[in-house]
N, C-alpha and C positions, 0 to 999 in steps of 0.2 A: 296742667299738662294735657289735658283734653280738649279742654278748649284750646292750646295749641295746635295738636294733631287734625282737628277740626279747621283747623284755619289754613293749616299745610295741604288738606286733603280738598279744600275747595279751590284754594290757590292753582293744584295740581291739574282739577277739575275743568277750571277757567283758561289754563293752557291749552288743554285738550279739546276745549270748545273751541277757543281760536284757529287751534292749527286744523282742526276738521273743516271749520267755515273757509277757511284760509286755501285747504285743499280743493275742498265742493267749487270755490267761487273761480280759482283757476281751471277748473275740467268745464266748468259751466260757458265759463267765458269763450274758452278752447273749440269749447262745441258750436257755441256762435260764431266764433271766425271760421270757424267749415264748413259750415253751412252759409253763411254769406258767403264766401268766396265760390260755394259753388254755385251760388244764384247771381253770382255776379260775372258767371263764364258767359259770355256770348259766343250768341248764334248768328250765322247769317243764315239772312231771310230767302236767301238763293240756293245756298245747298244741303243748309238745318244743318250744318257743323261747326265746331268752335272757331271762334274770328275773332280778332283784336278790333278789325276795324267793320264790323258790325254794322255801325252807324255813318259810315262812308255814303256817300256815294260812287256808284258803281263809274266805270268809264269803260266804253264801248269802241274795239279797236278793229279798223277793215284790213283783215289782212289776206294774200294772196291765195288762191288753190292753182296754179300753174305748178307744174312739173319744176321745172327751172328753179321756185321760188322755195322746193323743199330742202333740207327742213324748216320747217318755220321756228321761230323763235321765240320761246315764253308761251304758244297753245298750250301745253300741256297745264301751265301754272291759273287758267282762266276759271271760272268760278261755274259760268257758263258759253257755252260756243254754237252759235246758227250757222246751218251751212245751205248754200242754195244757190241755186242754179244764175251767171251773172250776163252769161252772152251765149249767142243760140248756137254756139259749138260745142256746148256742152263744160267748157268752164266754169267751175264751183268758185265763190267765193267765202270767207268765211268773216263773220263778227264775236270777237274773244270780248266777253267781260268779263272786267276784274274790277273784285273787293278786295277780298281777302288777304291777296299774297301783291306784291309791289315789283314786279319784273324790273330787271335791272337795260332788260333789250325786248324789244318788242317788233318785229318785223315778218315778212319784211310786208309793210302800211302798203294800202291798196285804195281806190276811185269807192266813191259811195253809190250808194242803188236805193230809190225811193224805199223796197220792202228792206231793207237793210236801215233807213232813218226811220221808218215806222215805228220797226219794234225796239229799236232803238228807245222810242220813246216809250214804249211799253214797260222798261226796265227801270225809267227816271235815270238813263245810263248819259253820262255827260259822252259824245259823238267824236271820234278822233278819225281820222280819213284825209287823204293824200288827195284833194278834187272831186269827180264825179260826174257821173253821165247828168247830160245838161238840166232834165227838169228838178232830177234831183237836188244838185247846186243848186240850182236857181231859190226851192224851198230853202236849203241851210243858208244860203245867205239873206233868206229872209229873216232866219232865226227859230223855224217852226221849232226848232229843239238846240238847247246849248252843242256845239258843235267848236271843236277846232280844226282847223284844213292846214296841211303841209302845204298848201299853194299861197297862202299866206306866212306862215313861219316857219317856211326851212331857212338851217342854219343856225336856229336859237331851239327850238322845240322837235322839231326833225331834222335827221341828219340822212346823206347816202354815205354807207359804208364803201370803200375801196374795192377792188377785185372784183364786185358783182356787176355784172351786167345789169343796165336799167332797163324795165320801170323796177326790177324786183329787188335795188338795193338802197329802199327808202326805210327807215329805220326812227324809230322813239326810244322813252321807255318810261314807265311810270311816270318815275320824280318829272322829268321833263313838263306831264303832260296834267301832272298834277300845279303845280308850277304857275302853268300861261291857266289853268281854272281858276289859279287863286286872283292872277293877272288880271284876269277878263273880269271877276267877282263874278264868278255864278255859284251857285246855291253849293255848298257845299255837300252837306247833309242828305244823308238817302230818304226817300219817301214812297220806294216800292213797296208793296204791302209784302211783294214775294210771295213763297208757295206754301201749301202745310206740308208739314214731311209727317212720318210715322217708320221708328221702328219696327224690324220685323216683318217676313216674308207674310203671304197672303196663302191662302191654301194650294199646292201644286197638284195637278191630275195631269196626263196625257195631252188635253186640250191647249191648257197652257204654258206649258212646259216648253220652253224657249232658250237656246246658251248659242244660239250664233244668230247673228242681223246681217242680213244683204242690201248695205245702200248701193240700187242701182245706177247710178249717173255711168252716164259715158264714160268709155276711158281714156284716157289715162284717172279718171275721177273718181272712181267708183271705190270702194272701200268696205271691210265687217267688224265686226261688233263681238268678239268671243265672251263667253261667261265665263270669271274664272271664280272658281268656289273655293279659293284660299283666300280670297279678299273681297269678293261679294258685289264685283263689279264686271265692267265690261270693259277690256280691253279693245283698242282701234287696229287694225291688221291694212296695209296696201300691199299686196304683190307677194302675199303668204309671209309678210313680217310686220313684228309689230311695228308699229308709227311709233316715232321718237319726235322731239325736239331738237333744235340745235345743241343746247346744253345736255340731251341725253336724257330728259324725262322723258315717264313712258305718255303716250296719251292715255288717257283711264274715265271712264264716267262711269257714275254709280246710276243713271239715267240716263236711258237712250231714248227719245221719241222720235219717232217718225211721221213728220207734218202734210198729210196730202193737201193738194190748190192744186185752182189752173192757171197757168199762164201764157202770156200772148210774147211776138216778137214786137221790140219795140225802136223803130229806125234803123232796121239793119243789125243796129252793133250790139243791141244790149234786148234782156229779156225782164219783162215787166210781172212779173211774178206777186200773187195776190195774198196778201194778208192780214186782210179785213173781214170780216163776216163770220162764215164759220165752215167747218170741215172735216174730214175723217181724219182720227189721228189714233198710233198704235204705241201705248208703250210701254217700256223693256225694263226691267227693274228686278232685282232678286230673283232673276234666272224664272221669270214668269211673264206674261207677256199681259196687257190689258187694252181692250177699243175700247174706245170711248170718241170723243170728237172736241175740237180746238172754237176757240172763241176770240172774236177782239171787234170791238164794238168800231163802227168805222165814223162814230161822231167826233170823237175824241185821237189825236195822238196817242196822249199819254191811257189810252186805257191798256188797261193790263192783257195780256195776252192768257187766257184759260186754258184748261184742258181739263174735261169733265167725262167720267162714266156716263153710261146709257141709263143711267137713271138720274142724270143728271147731279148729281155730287159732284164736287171737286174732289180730283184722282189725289192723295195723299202722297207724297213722292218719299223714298227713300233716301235718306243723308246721302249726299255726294255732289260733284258735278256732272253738269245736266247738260247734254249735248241733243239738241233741235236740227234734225235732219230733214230740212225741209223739199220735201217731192213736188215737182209740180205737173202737170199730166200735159 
């Protein structure tokens, strides 16, 4: 009889080990798929925020800043956007990369600008552009950087929309443009090294303390920067409202810098603006404001374009999209 209660009492025993191992090894397990999955979120290396396509490479779209050609289409959805001065009347143009997010329309496509192929190439960004003033072409169709031109494949990769007046209704969109990359075999895979980001405001005082930007370009050009402190970025304003998209996003960058250079006229029609060497740069990030100065080595296309504190560090950027307002004197 004891010896049976003995045998029932360890039998019992031996359940209770199982089912405890049994519990331990499902929460253990539980705890490893949540942890992998959170080390398995990517970043992109452009605005340090979650990205599926991560490991993309980025594509680099010329799009309009003419009046006529607002609003534009899919800026808002860009990862990162340069804007900079394109002809000596004070017309801005702009360069939208995209990782992250896949525009279903992208317009409306614009003429290329050497400092626009530059930094193009600073980004490892594969080059999308409707032409271009002539030295510039003459470079892309040498190939200094993977490039596709709407002067070669409109009607397969670029389209003109109806209703608009040309030049401003020459139109892509991602898939398209992702599509004639795969067509051409250029490198798929990004190999930008990108920026560090960091978490978290930096100390505010008086000095620093910055919630509106004034980029001056001419007008109709000219455009600010509001800080909004419900979402920890900066909002783009023209003509005291904010800058939408066509589809009705708002414009938003969580980085605003402001890139000084000089540049020259160059034959009449276009302005040859410098972005090679190095130069004063201010930037705007969690409602504080930072100098430092811009870097891009001029041996190299593909060298990356910097921006460093006066002690020479790289400025740590806050998660978001990064808009490069480039000034030229």
């Amino acid at each position: 009889m004891y010896r049976l209660n003995l045998n029932k009492i360890l039998v019992i025993l031996g359940v209770i080990a199982v089912i405890m191992v049994a519990v331990f090894l499902t929460w253990f397990y539980k705890r490893d798929i949540t942890i992998s999955n959170k080390q398995e979120a990517k970043k992109s290396v452009i605005t340090g925020l979650e990205c599926e396509n991560a490991t993309r490479r980025p594509v680099a779209v010329m799009l309009a800043g003419d009046k006529e050609a607002r609003p534009l289409s899919a800026i808002s959805q860009a990862d990162l956007v340069v804007e900079m001065l394109a002809a000596p009347n004070g017309i801005t143009r702009f360069m939208a990369v995209y990782q992250c997010e896949e525009p279903k329309e992208i317009g409306s496509v614009r003429s290329a600008r050497d400092g626009f192929t530059d930094l193009a190439g600073s980004f490892d960004a594969i080059f999308a552009h409707w032409g271009g003033e002539r030295g510039a072409l003459e470079r892309l169709d040498g190939q200094v950087i993977d490039n596709i031109d709407a002067m070669k494949y409109e009607g397969a990769t670029y389209y003109r929309k109806k209703g608009i007046r040309q030049p401003h209704n020459g139109f892509t969109s991602f898939e398209l443009l992702w599509g004639k990359a795969k067509e051409l075999k250029y490198r798929l895979d990004n190999k930008f090294a990108g920026y560090p980001h960091k978490e978290g405001a930096g100390a505010k005082n008086l000095a620093n303390l910055v919630d509106n930007i004034k980029i001056n370009y001419p007008d109709p050009f000219g455009s600010e920067w509001k800080y909004d402190t419900k979402t920890n970025d900066y909002a783009r304003y023209r003509d005291g409202k904010k800058e939408t998209d066509a589809s009705g996003g708002e414009v938003r960058a969580g980085v605003v810098i402001v890139m000084k250079t000089i540049s020259a006229p160059l034959r009449d029609q276009y302005v040859d603006v410098e972005v090679y060497g190095e130069g004063e740069a201010q930037i705007y990030q969690n409602e504080i404001s930072i100098s430092g100065k811009w870097k891009k080595d001029r041996t190299s296309i593909s060298s990356k374009l910097y921006f460093y504190d006066f002690s020479g560090k790289e400025i740590e950027f806050a998660p978001g999209k990064i808009w490069i307002e480039i000034v030229a004197m």
